[in-house]
C-alpha positions in Angstrom: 106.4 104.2 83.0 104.1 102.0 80.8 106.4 98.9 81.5 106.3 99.6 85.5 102.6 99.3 85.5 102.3 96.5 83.6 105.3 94.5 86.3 103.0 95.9 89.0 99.8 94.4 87.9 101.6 91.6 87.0 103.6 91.6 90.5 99.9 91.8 92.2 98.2 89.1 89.8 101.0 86.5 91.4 101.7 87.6 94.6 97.5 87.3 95.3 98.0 83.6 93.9 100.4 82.4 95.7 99.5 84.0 98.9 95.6 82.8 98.6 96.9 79.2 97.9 99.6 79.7 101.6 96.8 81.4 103.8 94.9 78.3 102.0 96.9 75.6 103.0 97.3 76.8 106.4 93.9 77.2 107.1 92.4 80.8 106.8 89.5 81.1 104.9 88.4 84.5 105.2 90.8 87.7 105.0 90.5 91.6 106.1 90.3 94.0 103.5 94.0 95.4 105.1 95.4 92.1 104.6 94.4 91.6 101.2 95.7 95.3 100.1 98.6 94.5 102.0 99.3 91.5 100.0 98.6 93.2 96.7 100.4 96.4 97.5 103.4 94.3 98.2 103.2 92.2 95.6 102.7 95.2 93.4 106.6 96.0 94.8 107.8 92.4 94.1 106.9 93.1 90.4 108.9 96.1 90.5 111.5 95.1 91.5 111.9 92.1 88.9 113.0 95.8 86.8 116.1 95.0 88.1 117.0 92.4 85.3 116.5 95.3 82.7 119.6 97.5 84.3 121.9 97.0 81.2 125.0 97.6 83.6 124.5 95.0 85.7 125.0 91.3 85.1 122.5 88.3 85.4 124.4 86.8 88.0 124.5 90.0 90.3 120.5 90.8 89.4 119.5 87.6 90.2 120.7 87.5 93.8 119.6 91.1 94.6 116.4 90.2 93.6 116.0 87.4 95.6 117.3 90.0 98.4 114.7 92.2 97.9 111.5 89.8 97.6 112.5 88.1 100.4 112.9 91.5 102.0 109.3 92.0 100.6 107.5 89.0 101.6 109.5 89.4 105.4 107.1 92.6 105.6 104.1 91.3 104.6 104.6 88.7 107.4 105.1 91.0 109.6 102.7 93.8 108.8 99.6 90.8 108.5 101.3 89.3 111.7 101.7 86.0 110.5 103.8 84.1 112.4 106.1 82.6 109.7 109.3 83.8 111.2 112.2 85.1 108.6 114.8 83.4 109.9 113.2 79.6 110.3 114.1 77.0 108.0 110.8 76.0 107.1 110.0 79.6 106.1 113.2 79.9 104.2 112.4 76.0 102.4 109.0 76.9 101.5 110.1 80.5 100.5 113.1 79.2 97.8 110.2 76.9 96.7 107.7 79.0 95.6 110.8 81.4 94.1 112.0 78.2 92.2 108.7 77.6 90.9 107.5 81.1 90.2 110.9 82.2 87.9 110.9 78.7 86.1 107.4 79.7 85.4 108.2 83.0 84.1 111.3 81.7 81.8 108.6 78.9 80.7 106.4 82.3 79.4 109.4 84.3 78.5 110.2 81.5 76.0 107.1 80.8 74.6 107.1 84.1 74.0 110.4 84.6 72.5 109.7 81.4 70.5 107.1 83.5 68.5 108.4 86.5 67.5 111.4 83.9 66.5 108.9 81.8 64.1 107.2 85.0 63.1 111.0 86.7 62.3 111.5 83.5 60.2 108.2 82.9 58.2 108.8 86.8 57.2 112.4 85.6 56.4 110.9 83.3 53.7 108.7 85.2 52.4 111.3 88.2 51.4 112.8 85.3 50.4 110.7 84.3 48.3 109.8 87.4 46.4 113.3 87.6 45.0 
């Protein structure tokens, strides 16, 4: 339960970036309350979903494509519900969509590593000093 509150906020935290930056860089500068909860709400769901990689029975290769599935499923409502005119099914949508995916999970293995990286370097200056002691 823990864990799926944390992927939420985090889910919210990233979906709000990114969707700021779009509405942004096509122009709107103010948003309604609606929009911005539907945003976060939704985003809160993308960050769910990313629980999909923790299902020991299924594969990398099979999570990774349902994923991308699903948040494309995701961000196609929030289009729609906001009434933005991006339609699901147009290239540049799809282009600018794999983009941002692109860039948001090499950002997250980036942070996944460094963070793996230190538990690894704290594992081994433990290592040492049991090593040490003997």
């Amino acid at each position: 339960m823990r864990k799926s509150v944390l992927v939420f906020i985090i889910g919210v935290g990233i979906g709000n970036v990114i969707s700021f930056l779009n509405l942004w860089g096509y122009g709107f500068r103010e948003i309604s309350l609606s929009t911005w909860a539907s945003i976060s709400l939704l985003s809160g769901f993308i960050g769910l979903v990313s629980l999909v990689f923790d299902i020991e029975a299924l594969p990398f290769k099979k999570a990774l494509p349902l994923h991308f599935v699903f948040v494309l499923g995701i961000v196609a409502l929030m289009n729609w519900f906001n009434g933005w005119k991006a339609g699901i099914l147009s290239v540049r949508f799809l282009l600018f969509f794999v983009l941002i995916y692109l860039v948001v999970w090499g950002l997250v293995a980036y942070l996944n590593h460094q963070q793996i990286s230190k538990i690894n370097m704290k594992l081994q200056e433990r290592k040492k000093k049991t090593l040490q002691k003997k």
